[in-house]
N, C-alpha and C positions, 0 to 999 in steps of 0.2 A: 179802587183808588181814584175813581173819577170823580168823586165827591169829595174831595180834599183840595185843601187848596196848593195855590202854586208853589208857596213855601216848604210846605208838605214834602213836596212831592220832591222838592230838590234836596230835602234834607233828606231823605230817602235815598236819593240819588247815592248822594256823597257818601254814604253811612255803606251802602254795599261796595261803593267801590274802595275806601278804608278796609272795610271786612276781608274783601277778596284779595287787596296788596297785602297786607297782615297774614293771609293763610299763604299766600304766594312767595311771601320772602322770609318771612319768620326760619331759623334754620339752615340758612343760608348765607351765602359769601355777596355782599352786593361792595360795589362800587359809591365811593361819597367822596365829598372836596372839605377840607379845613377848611373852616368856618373863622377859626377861632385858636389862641395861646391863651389856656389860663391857668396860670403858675403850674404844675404838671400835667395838666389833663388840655386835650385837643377837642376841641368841639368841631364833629363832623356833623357835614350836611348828606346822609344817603339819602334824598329825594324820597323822605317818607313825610307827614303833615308836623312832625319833631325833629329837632336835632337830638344825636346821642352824646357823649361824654368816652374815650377814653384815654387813659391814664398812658402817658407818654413814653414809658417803661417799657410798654409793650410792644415800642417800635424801634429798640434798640435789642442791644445783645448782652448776655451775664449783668442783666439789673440795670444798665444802663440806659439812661432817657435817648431818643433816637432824636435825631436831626432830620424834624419836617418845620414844614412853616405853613403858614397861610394859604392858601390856592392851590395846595397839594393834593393830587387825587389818591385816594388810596382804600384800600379791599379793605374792608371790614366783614366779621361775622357778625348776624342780626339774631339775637335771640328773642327779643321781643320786641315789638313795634313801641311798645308806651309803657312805661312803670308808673309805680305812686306816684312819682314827681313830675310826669307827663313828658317823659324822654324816652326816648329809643336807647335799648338794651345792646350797647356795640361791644367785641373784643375783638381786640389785633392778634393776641395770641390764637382764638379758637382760627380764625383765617387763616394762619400762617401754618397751622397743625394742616389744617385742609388742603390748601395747597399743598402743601408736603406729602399726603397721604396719595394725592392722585397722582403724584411725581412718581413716588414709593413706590406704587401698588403696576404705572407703568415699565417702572425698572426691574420692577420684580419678575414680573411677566416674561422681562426682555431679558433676563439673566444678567442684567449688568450691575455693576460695580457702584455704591453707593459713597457720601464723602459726610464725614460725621465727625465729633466729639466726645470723647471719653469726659464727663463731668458729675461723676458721682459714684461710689459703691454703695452697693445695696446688699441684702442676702443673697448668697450665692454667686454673686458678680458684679455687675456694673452697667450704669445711666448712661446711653448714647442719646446726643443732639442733634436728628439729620433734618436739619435746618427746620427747625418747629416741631416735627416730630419726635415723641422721647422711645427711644427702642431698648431693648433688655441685651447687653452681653455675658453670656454667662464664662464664668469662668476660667473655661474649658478650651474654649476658643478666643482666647486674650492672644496666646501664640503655641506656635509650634512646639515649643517648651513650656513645662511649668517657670515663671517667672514668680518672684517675688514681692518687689516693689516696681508698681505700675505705675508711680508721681510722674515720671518721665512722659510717659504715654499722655499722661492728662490735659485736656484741654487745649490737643493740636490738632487740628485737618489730619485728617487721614482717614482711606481707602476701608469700606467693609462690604462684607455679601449677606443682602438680606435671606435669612432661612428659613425664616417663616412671618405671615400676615393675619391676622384677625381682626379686620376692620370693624364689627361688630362688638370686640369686646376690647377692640382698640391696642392690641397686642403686637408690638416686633419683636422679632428674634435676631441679631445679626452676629455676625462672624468677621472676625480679625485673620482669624489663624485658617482658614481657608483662602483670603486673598494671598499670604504668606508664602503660602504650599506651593499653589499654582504660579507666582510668581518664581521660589523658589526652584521649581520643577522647570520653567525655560532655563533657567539660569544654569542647570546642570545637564540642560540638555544641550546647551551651548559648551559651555566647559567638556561635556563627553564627544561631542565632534570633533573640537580639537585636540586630543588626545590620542596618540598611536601608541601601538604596540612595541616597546622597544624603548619609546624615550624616557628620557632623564628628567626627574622634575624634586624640587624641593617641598615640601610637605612641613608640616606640622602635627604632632601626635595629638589626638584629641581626648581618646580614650585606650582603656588596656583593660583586654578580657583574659583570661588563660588560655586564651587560643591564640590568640595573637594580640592587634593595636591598629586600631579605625586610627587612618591620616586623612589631616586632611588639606586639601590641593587646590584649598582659593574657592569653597563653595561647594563643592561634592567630596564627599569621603571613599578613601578605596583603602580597602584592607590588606594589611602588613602579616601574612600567616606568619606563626611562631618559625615552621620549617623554614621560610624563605628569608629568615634574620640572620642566618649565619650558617657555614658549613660544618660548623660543628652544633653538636647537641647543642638545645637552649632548654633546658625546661620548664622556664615562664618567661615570659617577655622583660617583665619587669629587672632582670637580669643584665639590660642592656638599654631599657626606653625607658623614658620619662614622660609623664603628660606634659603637653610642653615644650616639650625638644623638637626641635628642627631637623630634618633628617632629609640624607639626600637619598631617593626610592627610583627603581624600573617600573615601568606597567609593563607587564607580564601580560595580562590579558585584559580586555575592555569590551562588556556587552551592552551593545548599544539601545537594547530594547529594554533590559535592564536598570540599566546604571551602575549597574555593577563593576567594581573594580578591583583587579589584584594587582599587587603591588610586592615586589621584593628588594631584597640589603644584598642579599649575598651574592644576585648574581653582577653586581657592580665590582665581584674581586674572582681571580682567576681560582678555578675550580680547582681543588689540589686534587680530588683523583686521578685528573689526566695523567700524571708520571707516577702515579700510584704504585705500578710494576716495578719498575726501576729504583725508586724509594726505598720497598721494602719487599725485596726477595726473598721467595722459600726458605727456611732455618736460618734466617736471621733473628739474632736475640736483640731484643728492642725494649727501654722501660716506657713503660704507660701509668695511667692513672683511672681507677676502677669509678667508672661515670651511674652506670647501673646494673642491679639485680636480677635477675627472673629466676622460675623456676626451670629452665633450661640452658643460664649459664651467665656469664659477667659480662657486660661488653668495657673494653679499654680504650682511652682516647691516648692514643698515640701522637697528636699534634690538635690543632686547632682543624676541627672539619674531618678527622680521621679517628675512623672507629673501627673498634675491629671488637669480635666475640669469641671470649673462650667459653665451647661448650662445656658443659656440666662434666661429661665423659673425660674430655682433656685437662680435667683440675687437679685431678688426686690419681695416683693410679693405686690406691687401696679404695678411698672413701668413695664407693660406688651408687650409692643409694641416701646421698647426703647432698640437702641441699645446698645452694653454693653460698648462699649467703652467712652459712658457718665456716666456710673456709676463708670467704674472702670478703672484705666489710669497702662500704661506698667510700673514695677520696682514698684508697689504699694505691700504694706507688708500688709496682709490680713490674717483675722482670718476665719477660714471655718469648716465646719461639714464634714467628710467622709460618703459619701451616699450608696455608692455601690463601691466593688474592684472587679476586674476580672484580674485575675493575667495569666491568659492562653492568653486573647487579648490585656491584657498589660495596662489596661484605670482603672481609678478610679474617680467617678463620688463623686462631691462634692458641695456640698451648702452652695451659704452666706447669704443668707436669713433668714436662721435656725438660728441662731446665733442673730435674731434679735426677737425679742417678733411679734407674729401672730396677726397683726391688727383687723382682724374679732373675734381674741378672746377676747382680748384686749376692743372692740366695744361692743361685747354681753355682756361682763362681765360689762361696766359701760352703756351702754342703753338698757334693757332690754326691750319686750316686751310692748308698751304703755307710753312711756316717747317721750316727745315731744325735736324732734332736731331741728336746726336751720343752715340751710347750701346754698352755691352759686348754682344755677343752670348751670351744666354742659353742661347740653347736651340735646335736641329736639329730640326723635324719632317715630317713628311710634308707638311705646310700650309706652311709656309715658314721665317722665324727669325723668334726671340723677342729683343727688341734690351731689357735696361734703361735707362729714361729719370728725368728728376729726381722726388723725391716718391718713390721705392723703385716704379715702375708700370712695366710693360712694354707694350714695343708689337710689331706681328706683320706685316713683310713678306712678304704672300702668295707665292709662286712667280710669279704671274702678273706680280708688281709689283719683279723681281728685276732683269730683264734685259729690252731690244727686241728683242733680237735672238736669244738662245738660248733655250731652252725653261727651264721653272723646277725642273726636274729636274737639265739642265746647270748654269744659273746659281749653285743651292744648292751644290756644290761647291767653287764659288771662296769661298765661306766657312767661318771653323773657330771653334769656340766659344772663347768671351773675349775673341776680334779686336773693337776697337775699331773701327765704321763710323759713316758718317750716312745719315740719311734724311731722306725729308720726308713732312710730319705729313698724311697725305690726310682723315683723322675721326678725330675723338672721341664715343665714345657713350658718355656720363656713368651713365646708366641701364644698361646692361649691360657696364658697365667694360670697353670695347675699345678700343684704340688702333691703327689703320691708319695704316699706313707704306710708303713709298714709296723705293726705290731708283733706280730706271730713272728717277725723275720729276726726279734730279739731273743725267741727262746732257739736254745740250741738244738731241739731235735727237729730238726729241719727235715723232712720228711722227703725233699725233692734231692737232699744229697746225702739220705739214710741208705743203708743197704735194700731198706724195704721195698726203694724204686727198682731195683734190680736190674736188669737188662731192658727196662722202660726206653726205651727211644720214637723218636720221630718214624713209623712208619710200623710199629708195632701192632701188635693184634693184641689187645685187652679186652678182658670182660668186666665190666663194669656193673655198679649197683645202681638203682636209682632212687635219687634221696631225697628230690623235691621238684615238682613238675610246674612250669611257669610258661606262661605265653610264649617268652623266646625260644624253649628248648626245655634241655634238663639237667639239673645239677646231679652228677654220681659221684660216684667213689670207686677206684679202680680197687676192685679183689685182693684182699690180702695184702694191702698198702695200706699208707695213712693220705692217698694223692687224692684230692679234687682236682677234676675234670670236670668241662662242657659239653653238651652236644646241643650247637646250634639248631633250629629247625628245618633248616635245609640242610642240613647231614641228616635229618632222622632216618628218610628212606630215596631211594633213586627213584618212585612213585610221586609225585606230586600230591596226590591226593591220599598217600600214606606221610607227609612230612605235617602231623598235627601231631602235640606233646599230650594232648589229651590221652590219645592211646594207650598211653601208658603208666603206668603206676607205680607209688612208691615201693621198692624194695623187690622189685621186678630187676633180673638180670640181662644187662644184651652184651651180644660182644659188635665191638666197634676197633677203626683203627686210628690211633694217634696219629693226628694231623699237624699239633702244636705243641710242643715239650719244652720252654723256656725259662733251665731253670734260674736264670738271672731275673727275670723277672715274676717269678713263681705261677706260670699259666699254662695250662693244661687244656688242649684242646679235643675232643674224640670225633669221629664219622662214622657213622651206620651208612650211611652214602657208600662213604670211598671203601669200608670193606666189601659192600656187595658187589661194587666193581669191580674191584681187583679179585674176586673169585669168579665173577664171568669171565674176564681176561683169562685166567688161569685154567680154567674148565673149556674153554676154546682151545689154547694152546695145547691141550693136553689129550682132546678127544676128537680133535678137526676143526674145519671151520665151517663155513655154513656154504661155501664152495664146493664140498662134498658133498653136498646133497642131502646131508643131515640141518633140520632145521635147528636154531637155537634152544627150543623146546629138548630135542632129542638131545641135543650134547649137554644141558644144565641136568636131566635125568639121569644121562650115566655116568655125570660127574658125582652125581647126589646119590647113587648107589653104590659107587666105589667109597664114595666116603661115608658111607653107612658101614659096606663090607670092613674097612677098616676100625673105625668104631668098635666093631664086636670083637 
């Protein structure tokens, strides 16, 4: 370069150090002074070897030309040093993005709160303006709620959280309905401080669920359960609330970590079960109104807040195995007996049944004891037949009470269901609603008052047959009669380990002694027991006692060989 000359050398100069502000500022935010107005473009001077140009627009807001003048310093962005026209490449917008981004990209870091403009929808959402900066809001986060129409929102200052940054590909994300929340969230956590347990407050219904109805209380909501709307049944809210309606509420409870609130109606009015007792005393007939079903009985509203349940059991005293819902249908007005109150578990147990005359007394009182009825056969069972009698009541001819003469396994055959027969009435047991019946007791040879019972009595010595051998004992036949008799399994033998019915067989003889002879109600009882007793007895008395020195072995032997001697 020594060879050059002076001019050379300074244009040299100038030309690197051109090069070097060009690579140094190009891309960047520099500082310049107005130059110049000329009709909308500013002619700035940023201290490059050119003035730039720009458009006035860019120094206002929504298209608007800004209000600069002459001698006004101001940031510009430098894109290029010189165009084809020999000007410096300025904008005010790309600056004011820049600025913005470093504002942005600050707050963002710091968590804080950004201040913007809603001015455009796009897909999915919406064009936020944070001062130069354009950020994306999407939808979702418009607010707390799905909103509709967002005009209102448009084009006002207001509060957003940026969610995300991609300065690289020049990306915001920001958020409405997260400033919202958090905002929202003091605001009910102030409201839930001042809030006790106990007090009175007016509310407004907001929503209604089948459980109950969100009120709400000037900025937090606490809920109105369906139970706590009233002392009587409610079955859905909507029964009594409206969205809308103003309503005066207790807080019942308020958790503070939560925010959670309950809220009740009813206990603003005095609780009617407190005289609950004194209202309505044991067998007191009272009319109600059948509120609901189950399959274990009807409950009755007896007043507003007062319920009572007739179980299934106390509805019908025939229909035993019917549900209730065929006897008694919902909104039905019903006259009932108070059974039992329990005013500590809240229940009052009541009967419609009562209220109706007791068919088994009703029965006893007009067929007593030996009067011949005549009713449908119900029912075949292993026990005997079920016969329908007046009053919807049945009555139950045992096998044993079928036939004199055939077994009651045979006898049951000669019957088919719905055949009308008659019987006669042998008991009524009012208290365990049974009715005993009698068929055989209609034919006249009555075997318990033929001659063929003979000197049959209570304490008799009979030999009996045996005619059918069953777990409990044995069914026979006393000898030369037409009588059935029992022997229990404890009458078999005075042995314990001799009292099994197995032992013995049909058509095998024992003698036993009548223990039970009832001929009113045709029942025949025998003991192998109590004769073996009563001939120890009688073989002591008669040979010593075991006081003489004879053991009871010796005195049963020579009772058993004199009554051999005899025998022969």
């Amino acid at each position: 370069m020594s060879d050059m000359n002076p001019s050379m050398e300074d244009f040299a100069a100038l030309l690197d150090e051109t090069m070097a502000t060009s690579s140094l500022q190009e891309g960047n935010v520099v500082e310049g002074i107005v130059t110049a107005i000329e009709k909308d473009m500013a002619v700035i001077d940023a201290g490059l070897k050119v003035e730039g140009r720009v458009a006035l627009k860019e120094f206002g807001t929504g298209g608007q030309n800004g209000e600069i003048k002459v001698g006004d310093k101001v940031e510009v962005y430098l894109e290029r040093v010189e165009n084809a026209m020999g000007e410096a490449v300025l904008s005010r917008d790309k600056a004011r993005r820049e600025e913005s981004w470093i504002k942005l990209e600050k707050k963002f870091e710091a968590q804080e709160k950004v201040e913007g403009q809603i001015f455009n929808q796009v897909k999915g959402g919406f064009t936020v303006d944070l001062d130069g900066a354009t950020a994306f809001l999407p939808r979702s986060q418009v607010d707390i709620r799905p909103i509709r129409d967002v005009t209102p929102l448009m084009n006002t200052p207001q509060p957003f959280e940026i969610l995300k940054m991609d300065r690289r590909r020049g990306n915001i994300v920001v958020s409405r309905r997260t400033v919202l929340e958090e905002s929202r969230a003091e605001q009910r956590s102030e409201i839930v401080q001042n809030l006790e347990e106990g007090q009175i407050v007016d509310g407004v219904v907001k929503n209604i669920t089948d459980y109950g109805a969100f009120v709400d209380l000037g900025g937090i909501d606490g809920l109105l359960h369906v139970t706590d709307m009233a002392w009587r049944r409610v079955n859905h809210p909507t029964e009594i609330l409206n969205i809308g309606q103003t309503v005066k509420v207790q807080i019942i409870r308020v958790n503070q970590e939560t925010h959670r609130i309950s809220l009740g109606m009813k206990q603003l009015e005095s609780d009617p079960w407190d005289s609950i007792g004194v209202k309505y005393p044991v067998g007191m007939k009272v009319d109600g109104r059948i509120t609901n079903i189950t399959d274990y009985g009807a409950f009755v509203e007896l007043e507003p807040g007062i319920e009572g349940l007739i179980h299934v059991s106390e509805m019908s005293w025939t229909k035993k195995n019917v549900h209730p819902g065929k006897i008694v249908a919902t909104s039905q007005e019903v006259e009932v007996v108070v059974l039992d109150v329990d005013p500590n578990k809240r229940r009052i147990s009541l009967g419609l049944k009562q209220n109706l005359s007791n068919p088994w007394d009703t029965f006893a009182e007009n067929y007593p004891a030996g009067t011949v009825v005549e009713g449908e056969v119900k029912n075949k069972t292993e026990f005997g037949l079920f016969i329908g009698l007046d009053g919807d009541v049945d009555g139950m001819v045992h096998l044993s009470d079928l036939d004199w003469n055939l077994s009651g396994e045979e006898a049951i055959e000669n019957y088919e269901k719905a055949e009308m027969v008659k019987a006669v009435v042998l008991d009524v047991d009012v208290e365990k609603e049974r009715i005993s019946l009698g068929i055989k007791q209609l034919d006249g040879s009555d075997t318990m008052e033929s001659g063929s019972a003979g000197d049959i009595r209570k304490g008799s010595v009979v030999t009996a047959e045996v005619m059918r051998v069953i777990d409990g004992g044995l069914e026979t036949r006393i000898v030369d009669t037409e009588i059935d008799a029992f022997i229990r399994r404890a009458d078999l033998s005075r042995d314990r380990d001799e009292q099994r019915p197995e032992r013995f067989s049909v058509g095998q003889k024992v003698d036993a002694r009548v223990t039970v002879f009832d001929k009113k109600s045709r029942k025949v009882n025998l003991s192998i027991k109590a004769l073996e007793i009563a001939e120890e007895k009688a073989a002591v008395a008669e040979f010593g006692s075991s006081d003489s020195g004879a053991s009871l072995g010796d005195i049963l032997g020579a009772a058993l060989k004199d009554r051999e001697g005899d025998d022969s």
